[in-house]
VMD Tcl script that builds the backbone (N, CA, C; Angstrom):
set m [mol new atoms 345]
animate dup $m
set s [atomselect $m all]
$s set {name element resname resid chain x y z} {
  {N N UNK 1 A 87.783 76.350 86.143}
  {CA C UNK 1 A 88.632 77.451 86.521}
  {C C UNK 1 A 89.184 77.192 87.921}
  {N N UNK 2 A 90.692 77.214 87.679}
  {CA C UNK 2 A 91.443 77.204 89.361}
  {C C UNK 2 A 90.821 78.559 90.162}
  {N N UNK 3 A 90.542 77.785 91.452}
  {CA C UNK 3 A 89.867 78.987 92.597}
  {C C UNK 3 A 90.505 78.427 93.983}
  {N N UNK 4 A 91.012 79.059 94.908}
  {CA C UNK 4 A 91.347 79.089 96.068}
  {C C UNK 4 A 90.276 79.531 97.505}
  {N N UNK 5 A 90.571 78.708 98.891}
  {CA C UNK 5 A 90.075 79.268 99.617}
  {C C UNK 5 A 91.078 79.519 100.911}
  {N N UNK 6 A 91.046 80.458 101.354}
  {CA C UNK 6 A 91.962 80.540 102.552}
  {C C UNK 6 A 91.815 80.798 104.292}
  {N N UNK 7 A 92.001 80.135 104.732}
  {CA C UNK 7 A 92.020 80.607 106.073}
  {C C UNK 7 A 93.103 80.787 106.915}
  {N N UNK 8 A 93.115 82.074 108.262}
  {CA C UNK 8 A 94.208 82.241 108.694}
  {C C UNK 8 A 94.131 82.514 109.795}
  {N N UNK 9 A 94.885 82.017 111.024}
  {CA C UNK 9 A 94.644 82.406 112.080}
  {C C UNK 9 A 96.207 83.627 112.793}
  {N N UNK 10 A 96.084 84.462 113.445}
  {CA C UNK 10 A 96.779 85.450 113.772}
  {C C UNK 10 A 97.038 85.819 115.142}
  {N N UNK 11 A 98.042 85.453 115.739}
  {CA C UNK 11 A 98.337 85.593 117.300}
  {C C UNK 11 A 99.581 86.615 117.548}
  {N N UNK 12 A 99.912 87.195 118.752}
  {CA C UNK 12 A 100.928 87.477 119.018}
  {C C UNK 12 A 101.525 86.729 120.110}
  {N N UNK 13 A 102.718 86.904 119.826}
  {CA C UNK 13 A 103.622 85.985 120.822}
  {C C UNK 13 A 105.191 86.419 120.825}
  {N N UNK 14 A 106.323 85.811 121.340}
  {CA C UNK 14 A 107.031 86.631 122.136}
  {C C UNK 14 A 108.407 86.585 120.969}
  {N N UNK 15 A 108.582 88.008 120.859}
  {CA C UNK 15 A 109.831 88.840 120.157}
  {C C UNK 15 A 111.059 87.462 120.184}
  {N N UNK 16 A 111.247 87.401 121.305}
  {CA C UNK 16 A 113.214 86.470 121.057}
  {C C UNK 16 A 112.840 85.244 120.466}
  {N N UNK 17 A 111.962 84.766 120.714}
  {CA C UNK 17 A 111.615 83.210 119.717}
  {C C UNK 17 A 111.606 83.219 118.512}
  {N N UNK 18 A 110.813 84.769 117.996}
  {CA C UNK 18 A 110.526 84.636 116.601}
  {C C UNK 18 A 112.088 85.097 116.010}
  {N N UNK 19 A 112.836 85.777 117.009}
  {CA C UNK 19 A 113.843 86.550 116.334}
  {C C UNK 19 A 115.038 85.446 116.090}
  {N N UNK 20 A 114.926 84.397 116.766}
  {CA C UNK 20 A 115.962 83.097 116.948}
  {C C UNK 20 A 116.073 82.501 115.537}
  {N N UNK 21 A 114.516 82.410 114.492}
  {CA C UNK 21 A 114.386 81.556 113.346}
  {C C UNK 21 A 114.960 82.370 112.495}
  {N N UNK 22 A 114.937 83.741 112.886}
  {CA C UNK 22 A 115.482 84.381 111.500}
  {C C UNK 22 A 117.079 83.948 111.135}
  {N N UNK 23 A 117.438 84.136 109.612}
  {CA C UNK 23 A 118.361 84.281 109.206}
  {C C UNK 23 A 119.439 85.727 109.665}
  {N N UNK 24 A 120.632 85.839 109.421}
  {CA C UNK 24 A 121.314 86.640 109.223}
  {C C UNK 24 A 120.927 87.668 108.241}
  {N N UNK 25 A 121.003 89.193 108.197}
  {CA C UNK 25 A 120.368 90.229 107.910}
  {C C UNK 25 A 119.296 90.550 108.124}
  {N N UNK 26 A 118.380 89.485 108.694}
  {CA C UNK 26 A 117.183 89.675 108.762}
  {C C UNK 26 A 116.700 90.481 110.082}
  {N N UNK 27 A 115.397 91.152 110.324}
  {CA C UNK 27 A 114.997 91.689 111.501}
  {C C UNK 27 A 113.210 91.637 111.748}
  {N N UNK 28 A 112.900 91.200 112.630}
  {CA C UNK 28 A 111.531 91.653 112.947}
  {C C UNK 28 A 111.060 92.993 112.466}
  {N N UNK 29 A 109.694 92.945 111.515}
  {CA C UNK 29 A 109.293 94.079 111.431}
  {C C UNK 29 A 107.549 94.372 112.171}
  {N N UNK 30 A 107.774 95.548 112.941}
  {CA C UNK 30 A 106.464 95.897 113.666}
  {C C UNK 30 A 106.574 94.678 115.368}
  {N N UNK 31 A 104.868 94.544 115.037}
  {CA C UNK 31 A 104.953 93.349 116.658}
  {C C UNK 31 A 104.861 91.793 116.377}
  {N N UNK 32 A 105.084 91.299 117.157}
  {CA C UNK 32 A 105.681 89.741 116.867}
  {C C UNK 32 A 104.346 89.219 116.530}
  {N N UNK 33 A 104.014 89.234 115.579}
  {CA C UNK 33 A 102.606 88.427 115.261}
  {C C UNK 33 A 103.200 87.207 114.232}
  {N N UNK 34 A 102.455 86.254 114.353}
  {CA C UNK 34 A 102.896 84.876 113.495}
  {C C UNK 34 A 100.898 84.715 112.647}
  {N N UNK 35 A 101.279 84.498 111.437}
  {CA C UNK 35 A 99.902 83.742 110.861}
  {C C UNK 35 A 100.234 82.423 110.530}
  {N N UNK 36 A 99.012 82.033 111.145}
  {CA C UNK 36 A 99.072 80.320 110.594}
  {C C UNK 36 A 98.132 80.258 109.699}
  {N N UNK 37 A 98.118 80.162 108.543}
  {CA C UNK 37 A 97.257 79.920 107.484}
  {C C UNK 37 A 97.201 78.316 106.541}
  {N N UNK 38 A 96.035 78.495 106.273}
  {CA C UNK 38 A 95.444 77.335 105.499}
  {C C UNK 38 A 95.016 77.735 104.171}
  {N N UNK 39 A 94.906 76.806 103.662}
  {CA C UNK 39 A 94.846 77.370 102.103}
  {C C UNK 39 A 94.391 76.040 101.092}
  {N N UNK 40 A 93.482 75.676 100.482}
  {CA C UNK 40 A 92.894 74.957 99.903}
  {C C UNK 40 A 92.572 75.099 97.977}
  {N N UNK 41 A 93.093 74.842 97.125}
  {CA C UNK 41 A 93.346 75.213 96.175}
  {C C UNK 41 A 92.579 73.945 95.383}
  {N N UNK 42 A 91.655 74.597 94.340}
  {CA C UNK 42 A 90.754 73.366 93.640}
  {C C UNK 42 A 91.123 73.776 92.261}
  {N N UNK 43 A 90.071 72.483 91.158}
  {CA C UNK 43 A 90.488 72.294 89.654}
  {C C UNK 43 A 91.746 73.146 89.159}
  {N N UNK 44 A 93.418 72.865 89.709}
  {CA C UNK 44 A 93.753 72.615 89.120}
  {C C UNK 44 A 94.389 72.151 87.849}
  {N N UNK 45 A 94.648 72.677 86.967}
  {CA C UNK 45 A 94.900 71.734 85.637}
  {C C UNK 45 A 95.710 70.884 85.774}
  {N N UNK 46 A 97.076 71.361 86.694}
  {CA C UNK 46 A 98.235 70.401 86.468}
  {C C UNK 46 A 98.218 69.551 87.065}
  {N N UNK 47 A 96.748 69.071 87.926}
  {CA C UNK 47 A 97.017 67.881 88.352}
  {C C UNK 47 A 95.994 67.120 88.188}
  {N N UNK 48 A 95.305 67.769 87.014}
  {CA C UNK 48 A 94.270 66.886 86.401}
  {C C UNK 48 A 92.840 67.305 86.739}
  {N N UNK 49 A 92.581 68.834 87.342}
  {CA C UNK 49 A 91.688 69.335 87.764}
  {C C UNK 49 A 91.533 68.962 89.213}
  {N N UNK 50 A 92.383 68.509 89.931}
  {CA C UNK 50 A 92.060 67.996 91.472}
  {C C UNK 50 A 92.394 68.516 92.158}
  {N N UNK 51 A 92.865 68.675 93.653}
  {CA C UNK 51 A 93.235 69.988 94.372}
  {C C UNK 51 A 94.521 69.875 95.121}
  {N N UNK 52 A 94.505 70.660 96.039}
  {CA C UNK 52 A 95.645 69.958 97.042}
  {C C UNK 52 A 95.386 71.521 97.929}
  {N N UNK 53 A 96.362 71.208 99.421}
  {CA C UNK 53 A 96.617 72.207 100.155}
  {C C UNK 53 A 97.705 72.352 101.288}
  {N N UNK 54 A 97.552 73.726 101.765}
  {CA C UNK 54 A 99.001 73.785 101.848}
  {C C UNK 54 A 98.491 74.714 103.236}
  {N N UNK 55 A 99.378 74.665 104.265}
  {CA C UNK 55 A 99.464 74.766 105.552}
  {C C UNK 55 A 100.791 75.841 105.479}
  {N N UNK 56 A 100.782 76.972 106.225}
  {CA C UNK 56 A 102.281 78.024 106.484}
  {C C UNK 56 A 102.044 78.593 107.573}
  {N N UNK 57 A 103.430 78.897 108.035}
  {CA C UNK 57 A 103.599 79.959 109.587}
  {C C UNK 57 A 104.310 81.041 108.706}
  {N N UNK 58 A 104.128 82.099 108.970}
  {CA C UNK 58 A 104.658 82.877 108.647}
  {C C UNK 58 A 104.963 84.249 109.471}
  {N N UNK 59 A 105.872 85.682 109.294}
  {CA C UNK 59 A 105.657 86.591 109.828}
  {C C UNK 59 A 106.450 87.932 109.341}
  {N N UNK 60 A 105.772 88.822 109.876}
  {CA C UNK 60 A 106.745 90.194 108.998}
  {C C UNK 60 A 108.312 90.353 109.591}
  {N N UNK 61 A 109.202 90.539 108.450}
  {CA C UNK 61 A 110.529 90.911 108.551}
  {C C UNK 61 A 110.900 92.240 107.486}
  {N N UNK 62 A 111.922 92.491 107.692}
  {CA C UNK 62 A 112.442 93.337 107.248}
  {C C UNK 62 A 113.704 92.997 106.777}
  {N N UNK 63 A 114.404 92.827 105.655}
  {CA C UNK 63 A 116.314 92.332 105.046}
  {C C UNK 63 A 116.719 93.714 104.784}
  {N N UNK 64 A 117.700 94.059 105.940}
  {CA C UNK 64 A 118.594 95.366 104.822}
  {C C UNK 64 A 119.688 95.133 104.401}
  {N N UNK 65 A 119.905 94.869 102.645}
  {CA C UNK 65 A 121.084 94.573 101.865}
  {C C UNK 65 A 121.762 96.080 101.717}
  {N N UNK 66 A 122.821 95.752 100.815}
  {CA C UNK 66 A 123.922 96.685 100.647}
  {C C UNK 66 A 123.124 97.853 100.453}
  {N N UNK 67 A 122.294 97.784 99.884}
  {CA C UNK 67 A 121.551 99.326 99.013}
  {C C UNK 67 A 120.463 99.874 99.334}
  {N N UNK 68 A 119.528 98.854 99.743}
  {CA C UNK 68 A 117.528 98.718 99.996}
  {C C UNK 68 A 117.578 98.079 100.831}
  {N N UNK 69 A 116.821 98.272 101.784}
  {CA C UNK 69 A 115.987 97.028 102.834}
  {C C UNK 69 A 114.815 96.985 102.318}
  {N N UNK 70 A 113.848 95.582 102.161}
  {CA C UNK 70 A 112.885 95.246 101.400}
  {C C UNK 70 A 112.309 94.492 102.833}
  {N N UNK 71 A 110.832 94.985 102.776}
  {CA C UNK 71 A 109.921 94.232 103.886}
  {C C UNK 71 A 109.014 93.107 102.798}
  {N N UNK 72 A 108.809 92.426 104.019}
  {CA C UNK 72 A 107.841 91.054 103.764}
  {C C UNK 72 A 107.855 90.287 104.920}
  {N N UNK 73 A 107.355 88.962 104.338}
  {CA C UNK 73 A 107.021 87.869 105.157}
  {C C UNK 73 A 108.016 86.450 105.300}
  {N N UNK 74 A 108.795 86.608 106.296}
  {CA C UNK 74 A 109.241 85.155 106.439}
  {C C UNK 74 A 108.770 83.885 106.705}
  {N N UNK 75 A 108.897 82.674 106.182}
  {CA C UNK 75 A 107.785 81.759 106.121}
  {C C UNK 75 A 109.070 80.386 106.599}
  {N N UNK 76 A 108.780 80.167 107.839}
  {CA C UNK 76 A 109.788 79.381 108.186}
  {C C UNK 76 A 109.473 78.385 108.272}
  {N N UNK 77 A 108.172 77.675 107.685}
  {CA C UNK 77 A 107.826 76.188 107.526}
  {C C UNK 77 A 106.909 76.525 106.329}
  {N N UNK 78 A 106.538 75.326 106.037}
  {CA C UNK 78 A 105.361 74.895 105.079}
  {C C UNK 78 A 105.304 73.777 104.356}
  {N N UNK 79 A 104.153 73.596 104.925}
  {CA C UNK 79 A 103.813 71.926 104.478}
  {C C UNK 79 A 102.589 72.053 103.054}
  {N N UNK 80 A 103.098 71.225 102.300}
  {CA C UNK 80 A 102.296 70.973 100.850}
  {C C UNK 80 A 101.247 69.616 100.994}
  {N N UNK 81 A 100.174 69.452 100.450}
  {CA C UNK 81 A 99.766 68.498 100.468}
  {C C UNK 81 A 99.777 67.366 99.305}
  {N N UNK 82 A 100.540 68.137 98.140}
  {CA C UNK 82 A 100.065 66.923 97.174}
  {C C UNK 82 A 101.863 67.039 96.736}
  {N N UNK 83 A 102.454 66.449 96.621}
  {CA C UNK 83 A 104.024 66.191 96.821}
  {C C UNK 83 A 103.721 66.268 94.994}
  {N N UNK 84 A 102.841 65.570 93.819}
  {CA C UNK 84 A 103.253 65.944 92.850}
  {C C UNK 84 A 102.953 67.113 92.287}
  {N N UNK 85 A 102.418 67.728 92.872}
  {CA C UNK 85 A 102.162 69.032 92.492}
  {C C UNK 85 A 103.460 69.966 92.378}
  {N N UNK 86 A 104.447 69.997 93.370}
  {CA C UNK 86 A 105.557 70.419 94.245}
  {C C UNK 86 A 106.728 69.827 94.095}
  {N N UNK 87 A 107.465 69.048 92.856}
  {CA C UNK 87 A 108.508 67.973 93.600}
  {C C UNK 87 A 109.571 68.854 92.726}
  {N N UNK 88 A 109.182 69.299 91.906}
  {CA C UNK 88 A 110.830 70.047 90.904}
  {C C UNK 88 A 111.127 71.420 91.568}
  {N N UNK 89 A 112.038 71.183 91.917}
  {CA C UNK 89 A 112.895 72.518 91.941}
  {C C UNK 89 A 112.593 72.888 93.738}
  {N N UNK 90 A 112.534 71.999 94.558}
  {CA C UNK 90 A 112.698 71.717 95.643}
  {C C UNK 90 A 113.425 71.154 96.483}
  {N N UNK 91 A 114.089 71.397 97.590}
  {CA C UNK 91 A 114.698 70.719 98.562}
  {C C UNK 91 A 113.985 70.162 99.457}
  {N N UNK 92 A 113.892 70.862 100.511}
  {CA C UNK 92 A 113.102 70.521 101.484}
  {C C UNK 92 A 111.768 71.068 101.894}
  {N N UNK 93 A 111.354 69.361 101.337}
  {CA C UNK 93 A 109.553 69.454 101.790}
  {C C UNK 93 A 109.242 69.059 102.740}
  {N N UNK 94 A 107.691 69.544 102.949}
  {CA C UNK 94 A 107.346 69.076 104.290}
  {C C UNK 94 A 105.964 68.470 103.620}
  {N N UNK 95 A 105.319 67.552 103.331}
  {CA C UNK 95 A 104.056 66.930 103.047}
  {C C UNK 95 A 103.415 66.527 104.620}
  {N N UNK 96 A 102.444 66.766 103.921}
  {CA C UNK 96 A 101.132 66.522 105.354}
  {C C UNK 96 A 99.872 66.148 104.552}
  {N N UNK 97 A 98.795 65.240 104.993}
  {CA C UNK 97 A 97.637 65.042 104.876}
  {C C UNK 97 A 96.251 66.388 105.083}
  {N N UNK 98 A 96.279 67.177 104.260}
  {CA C UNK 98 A 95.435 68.330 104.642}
  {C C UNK 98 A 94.671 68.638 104.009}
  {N N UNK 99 A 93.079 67.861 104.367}
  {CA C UNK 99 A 91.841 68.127 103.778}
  {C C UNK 99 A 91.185 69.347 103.547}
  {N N UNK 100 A 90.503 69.362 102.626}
  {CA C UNK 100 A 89.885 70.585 102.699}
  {C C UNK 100 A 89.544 71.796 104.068}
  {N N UNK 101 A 89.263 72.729 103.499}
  {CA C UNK 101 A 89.007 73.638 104.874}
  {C C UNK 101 A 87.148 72.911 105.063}
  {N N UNK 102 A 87.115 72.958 106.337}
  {CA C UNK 102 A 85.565 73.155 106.215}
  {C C UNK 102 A 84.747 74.369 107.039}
  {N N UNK 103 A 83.855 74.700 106.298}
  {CA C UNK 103 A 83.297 75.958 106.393}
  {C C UNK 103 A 81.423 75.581 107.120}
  {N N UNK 104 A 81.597 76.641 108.076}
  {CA C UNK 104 A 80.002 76.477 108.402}
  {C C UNK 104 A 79.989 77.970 108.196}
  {N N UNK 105 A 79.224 77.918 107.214}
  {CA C UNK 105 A 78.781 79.433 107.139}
  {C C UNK 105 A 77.857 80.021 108.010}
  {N N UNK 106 A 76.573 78.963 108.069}
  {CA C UNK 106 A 75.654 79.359 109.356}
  {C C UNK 106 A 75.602 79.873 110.332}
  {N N UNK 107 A 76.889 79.254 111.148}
  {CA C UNK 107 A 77.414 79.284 112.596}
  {C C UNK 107 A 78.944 80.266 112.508}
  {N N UNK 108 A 79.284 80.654 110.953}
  {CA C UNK 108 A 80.363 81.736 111.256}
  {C C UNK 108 A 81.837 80.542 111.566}
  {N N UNK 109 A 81.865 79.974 111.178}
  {CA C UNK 109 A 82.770 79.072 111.365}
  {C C UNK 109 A 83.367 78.362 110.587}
  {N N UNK 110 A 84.805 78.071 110.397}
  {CA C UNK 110 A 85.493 77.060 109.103}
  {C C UNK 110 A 86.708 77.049 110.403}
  {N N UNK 111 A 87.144 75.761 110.105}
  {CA C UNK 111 A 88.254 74.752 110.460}
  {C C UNK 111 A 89.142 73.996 109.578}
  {N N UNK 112 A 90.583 73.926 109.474}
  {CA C UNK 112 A 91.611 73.419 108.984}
  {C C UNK 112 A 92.198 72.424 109.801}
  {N N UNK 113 A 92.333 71.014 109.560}
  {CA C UNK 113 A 93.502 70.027 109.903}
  {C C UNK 113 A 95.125 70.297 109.009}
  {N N UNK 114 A 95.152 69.267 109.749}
  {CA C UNK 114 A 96.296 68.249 109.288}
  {C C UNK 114 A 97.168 67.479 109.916}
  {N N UNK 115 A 97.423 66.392 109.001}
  {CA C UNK 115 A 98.265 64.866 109.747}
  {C C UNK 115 A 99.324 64.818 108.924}
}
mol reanalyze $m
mol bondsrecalc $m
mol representation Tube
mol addrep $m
């Protein structure tokens, strides 16, 4: 059975930087917080039961179109780790080397790379 693990780290930092990446219609929603998350994804089927993982920045926005403004998360990078997992129906990837998370449960602690 496919099972996931995730980790995320959560900072604030400064309004005009984050507001620079956005697109057109778009707007900061709430305070400038960015998550950097990690994310480690095992057995797989489609890739033969094996895993892969995936690295994102992300942060809350707000789009107001003609009718609704709809909140969420803008995700202005993200790197994949297993390129065949990912290759249809893509433009632009970002692949990186990104091992598992590792977890010390003992000590309250897990850590994410990547190269």
């Amino acid at each position: 059975m496919m099972n996931a693990e995730w980790l995320a780290v959560r900072y604030l930092t400064d309004l005009a930087k984050l507001e620079r990446l956005l697109p057109p219609g778009f707007s900061l929603r709430g305070e400038p917080v960015v998550s950097v998350s990690c994310a480690w994804f095992k057995n797989l089927y489609w890739l033969a039961g094996g895993g892969c993982g995936v690295v994102a920045v992300d942060f809350p926005v707000s789009n107001r179109g003609k009718t609704e403004t709809l909140d969420g998360l803008f995700c202005p990078v993200l790197w994949e780790g297993a390129p065949d997992a990912i290759t249809t129906d893509r433009e632009n990837l970002l692949f990186a080397n990104i091992p598992e998370i590792e977890w010390n449960r003992w000590a309250g602690t897990a850590s994410c790379e990547t190269a």
